[in-house]
C-alpha positions, 0 to 999 in steps of 0.5 A: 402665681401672677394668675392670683393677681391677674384674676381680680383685675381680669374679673373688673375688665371682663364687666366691658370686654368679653377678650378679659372674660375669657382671660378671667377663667383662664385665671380661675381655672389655673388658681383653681387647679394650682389650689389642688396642687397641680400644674396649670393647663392654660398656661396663661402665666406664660402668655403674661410673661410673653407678653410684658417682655415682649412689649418691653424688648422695643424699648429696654431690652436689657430690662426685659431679659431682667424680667423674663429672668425672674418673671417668678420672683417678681409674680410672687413679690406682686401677690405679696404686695397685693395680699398685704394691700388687701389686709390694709384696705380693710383694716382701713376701712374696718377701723373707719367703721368703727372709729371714724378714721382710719387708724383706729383709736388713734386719730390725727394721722391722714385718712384718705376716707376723710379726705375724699368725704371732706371734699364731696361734702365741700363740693356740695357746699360750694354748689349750693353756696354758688346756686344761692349766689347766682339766685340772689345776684338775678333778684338784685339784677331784677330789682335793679332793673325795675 
């Protein structure tokens, strides 16, 4: 199951290192054999799983016999949350298309998308704000000096 998370994330890393291009197909192709109710062939679940206990054996190695205990539950609780932050981002933004905000009719509560477009928009202000600034402060300095 953690092939489904691995694949959007490999697909963004395989843009810059051909290492995750080639982890990324493994990744279609276990989904897309999973899809047709057979077992995967690359076995990349268990590479992942290899590898996060590995890692985690140097440091906590009681942690890690956790993990690698229940490597399938926590898979299925990570394609969980990842579905459901998929449904919300585009609720958000779906309900930012059409309302404005991202809660929908209901406006005032936070809005991320507010926030970021708020602060561009601040950003800009101050440049121009700053550029006019310095332009008036050389004309005074000029006339000052005349």
């Amino acid at each position: 199951m953690i092939c489904i998370v691995a694949l959007p994330v490999l697909l963004i890393l395989g843009i810059f290192s051909m290492r995750y291009r080639i982890l990324a197909k493994e990744a279609f192709d276990c989904i897309f054999t999973m899809v047709t109710f057979r077992p995967c062939r690359s076995k990349l679940d268990q590479r992942i799983k290899a590898g996060v206990t590995g890692k985690l054996m140097k440091y906590h190695p009681g942690f890690a016999k956790f993990i690698f205990k229940n490597f399938e539950i926590l898979s299925w609780i990570f394609v969980a949350l990842f579905a459901l932050s998929l449904v919300f981002s585009a609720l958000g933004i779906v309900n930012y298309a059409l309302y404005g905000n991202c809660n929908g009719p209901q406006p005032g509560a936070f809005c991320i998308i507010n926030e970021i477009r708020n602060g561009v928009e601040s950003a800009i202000t101050t440049t121009n704000c700053t550029n006019v600034t310095n332009a008036a402060h050389a004309v005074i300095r000029s006339a000052n000096a005349s």
